[in-house]
N, C-alpha and C positions, 0 to 999 in steps of 0.2 A: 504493500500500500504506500508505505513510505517510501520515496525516493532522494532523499536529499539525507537533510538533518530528521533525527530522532523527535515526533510531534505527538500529543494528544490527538486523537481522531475529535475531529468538528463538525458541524452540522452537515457539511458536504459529502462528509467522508462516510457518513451512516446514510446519507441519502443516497450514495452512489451505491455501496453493501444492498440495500434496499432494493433497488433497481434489479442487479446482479441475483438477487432473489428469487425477483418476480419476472424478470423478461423470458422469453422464450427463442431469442434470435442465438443461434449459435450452438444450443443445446443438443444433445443426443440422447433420446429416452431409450435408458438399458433396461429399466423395468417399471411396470406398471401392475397392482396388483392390492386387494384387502386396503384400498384406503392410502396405498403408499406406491412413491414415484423413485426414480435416480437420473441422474440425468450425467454426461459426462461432459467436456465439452475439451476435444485435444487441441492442441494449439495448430497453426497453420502448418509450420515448419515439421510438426511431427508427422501429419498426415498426409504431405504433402513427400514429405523425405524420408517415411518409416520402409528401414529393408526390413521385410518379411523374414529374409535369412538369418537375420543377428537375433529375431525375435524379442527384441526392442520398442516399448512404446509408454511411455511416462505417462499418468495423467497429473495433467495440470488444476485441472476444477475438476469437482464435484459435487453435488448438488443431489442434497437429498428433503422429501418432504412426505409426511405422514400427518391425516385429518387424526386427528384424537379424539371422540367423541365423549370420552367419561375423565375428561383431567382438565382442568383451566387451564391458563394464558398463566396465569399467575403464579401457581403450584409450578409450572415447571420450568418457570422460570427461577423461582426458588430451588430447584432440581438439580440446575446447571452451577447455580451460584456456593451451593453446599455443601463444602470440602469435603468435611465427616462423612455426608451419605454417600457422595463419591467416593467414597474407599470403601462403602457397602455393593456398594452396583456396580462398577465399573471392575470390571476382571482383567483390564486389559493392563489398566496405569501400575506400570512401577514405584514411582515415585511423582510426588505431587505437591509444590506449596509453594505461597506466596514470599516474594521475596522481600521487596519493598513496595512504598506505597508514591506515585505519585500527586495524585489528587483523591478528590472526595470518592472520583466514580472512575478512576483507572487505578494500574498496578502496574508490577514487574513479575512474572511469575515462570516457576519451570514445570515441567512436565516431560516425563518419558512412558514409555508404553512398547509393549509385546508386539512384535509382527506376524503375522504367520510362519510356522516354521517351514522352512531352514533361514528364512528373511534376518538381516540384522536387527536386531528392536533398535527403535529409536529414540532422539530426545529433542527437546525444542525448549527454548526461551522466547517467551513474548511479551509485549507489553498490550495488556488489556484493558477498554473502556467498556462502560455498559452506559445504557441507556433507557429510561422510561418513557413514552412519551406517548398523549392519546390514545392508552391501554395498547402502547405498540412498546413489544420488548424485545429489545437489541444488544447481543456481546459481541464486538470485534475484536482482533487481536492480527499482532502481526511482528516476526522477530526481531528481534534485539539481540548484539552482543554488552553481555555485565562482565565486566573484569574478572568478579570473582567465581562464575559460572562457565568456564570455558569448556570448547568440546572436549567429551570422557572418551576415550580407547577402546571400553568394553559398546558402545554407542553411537552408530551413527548420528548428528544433529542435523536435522532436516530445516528446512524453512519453511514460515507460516509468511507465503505473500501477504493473503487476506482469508483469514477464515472468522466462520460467527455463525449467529445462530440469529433465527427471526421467528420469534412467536404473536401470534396473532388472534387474537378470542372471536370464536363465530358463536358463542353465547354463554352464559354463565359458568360454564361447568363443560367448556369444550372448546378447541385452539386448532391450530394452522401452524405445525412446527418442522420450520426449516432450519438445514445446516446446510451452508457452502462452506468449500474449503479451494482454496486456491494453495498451492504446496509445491513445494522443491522435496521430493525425498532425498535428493543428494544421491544420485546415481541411475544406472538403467536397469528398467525394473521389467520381470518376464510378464511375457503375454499372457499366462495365466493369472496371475495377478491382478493386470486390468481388468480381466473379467470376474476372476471370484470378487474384487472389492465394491465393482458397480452391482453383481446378481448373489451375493451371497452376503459379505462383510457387512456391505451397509445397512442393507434392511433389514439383516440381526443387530446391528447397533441403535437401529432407530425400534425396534420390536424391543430392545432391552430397556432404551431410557422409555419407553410406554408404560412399561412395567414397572418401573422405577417412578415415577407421577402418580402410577394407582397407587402406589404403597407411601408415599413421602409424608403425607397426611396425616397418617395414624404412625409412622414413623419419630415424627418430629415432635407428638404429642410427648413420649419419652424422652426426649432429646433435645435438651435445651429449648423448649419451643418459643421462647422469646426474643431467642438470639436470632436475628438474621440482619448480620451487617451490612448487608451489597443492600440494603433498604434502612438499615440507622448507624450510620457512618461514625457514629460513639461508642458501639458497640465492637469496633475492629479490633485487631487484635493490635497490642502494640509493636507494628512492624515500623522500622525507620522511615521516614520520607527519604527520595533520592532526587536530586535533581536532573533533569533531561540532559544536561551536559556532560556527565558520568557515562551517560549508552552513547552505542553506536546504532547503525543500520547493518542487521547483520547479510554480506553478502556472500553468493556462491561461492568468488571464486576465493575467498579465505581458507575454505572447508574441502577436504578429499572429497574427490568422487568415487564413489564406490559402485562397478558394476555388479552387479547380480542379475543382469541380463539369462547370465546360464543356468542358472539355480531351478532345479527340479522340484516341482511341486509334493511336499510329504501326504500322500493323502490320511488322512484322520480315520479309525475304526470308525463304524457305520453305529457304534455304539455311541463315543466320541461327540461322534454329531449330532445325535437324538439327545445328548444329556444338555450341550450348547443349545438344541433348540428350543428346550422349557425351561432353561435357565433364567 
């Protein structure tokens, strides 16, 4: 998103995320199905230049969205924002926490996460705003290098051009939740890959945070239910402020590329994948 100097995201900059959301121009619907969409959208160059032989093909975007008829705009937005519950749901994250705090409504934060095997897991630094606005709820984020967070060995560190999320209430107790992720994985990634993550990965991760919205509710009743700082910003935890001149913009060519172009897909026991799919 950034291209210059290290910024807060601005009205533009959620309006554009927003756009990116909802347009249709560019897009490739890889599934359609129960309520729920993917869409992929390869860059010019890839599509235009993919040898079939190397079996080489990056996605650059992706775009996923699922109607939710039994979870509000609001619960899951509280979903996303909730460390704690995210290390109940989330199977994937390694590691996850806030570093520092820029303003009221951004941060600095890391995150790493499991790939499919034999994939390298990866990790990412970004700095995150949220926004509330005319019951329209928006998280963007987008990488950063911090001094004191630099690439790990055992970790690929990938780039977040622009990813977020857009929920949207179509009536009390029911939303419109979208995730784009525009990403550098940092290297060439097999052709099976692209396709398990548009027809398989993603609409188990959008079928997991569904699952994770029915339960937050009576979850949260046990759990601190008062606390929710991304909504009272006195409530945070005491992380440092940092100032914007400390980061950088974190770019590719700092970082190895790493192919895994040739990496053979491990397929998972048929057991495996029945216990993932009621998970």
């Amino acid at each position: 998103m950034a291209q210059g100097s290290v910024k807060v995201p601005d009205d533009s900059d959620f309006s554009r995320f927003r756009v990116q959301c909802e347009s249709q121009e560019g897009w490739i619907n890889k599934y359609s199905k129960s309520g729920m969409e993917v869409w992929i959208d390869l860059p010019p160059s890839a599509s235009a230049h993919h040898d079939r032989s190397q079996n080489q093909v990056k996605i650059h975007k992706i775009r996923c969205r699922m109607a939710m008829k039994d979870v509000s705009a609001a619960t899951m937005y509280d979903v996303l924002h909730d460390e704690e519950y995210r290390r109940k749901w989330d199977t994937n994250v390694i590691e996850s926490f806030d570093i520092a705090r820029i303003t009221v409504n951004a941060d600095v934060g890391y995150y790493s996460w499991r790939c499919p095997k034999p994939l390298k897991n990866r990790d990412v630094v970004t700095l995150r705003s949220w926004r509330v606005k005319d019951d329209e709820y928006m998280i963007i984020n987008y990488s950063v290098k911090h001094p004191k967070y630099p690439p790990r060995k055992d970790l690929v560190r990938a780039i977040s051009i622009l990813t977020g999320f857009l929920v949207k209430p179509t009536g009390p107790n029911s939303c419109t939740f979208t995730y784009l992720c525009q990403a550098d994985p940092r290297g060439s990634l097999p052709k099976w890959f692209v396709n398990k993550a548009s027809q398989y990965l993603a609409p188990q991760v959008l079928k997991k945070m569904h699952r994770a919205g029915q339960c937050y509710v009576e979850w949260k009743q046990s759990n601190s239910p008062n606390k929710k700082p991304w909504l009272h910003p006195e409530q945070s935890a005491p992380l440092p402020f940092l100032s914007l001149s400390a980061l950088d913009i974190q770019r590719t060519e700092s970082l190895e590329n790493v192919d895994e172009s040739g990496v053979r897909e491990e397929r998972e026991s048929d057991g495996e994948e029945e216990k993932k799919e009621h998970n």
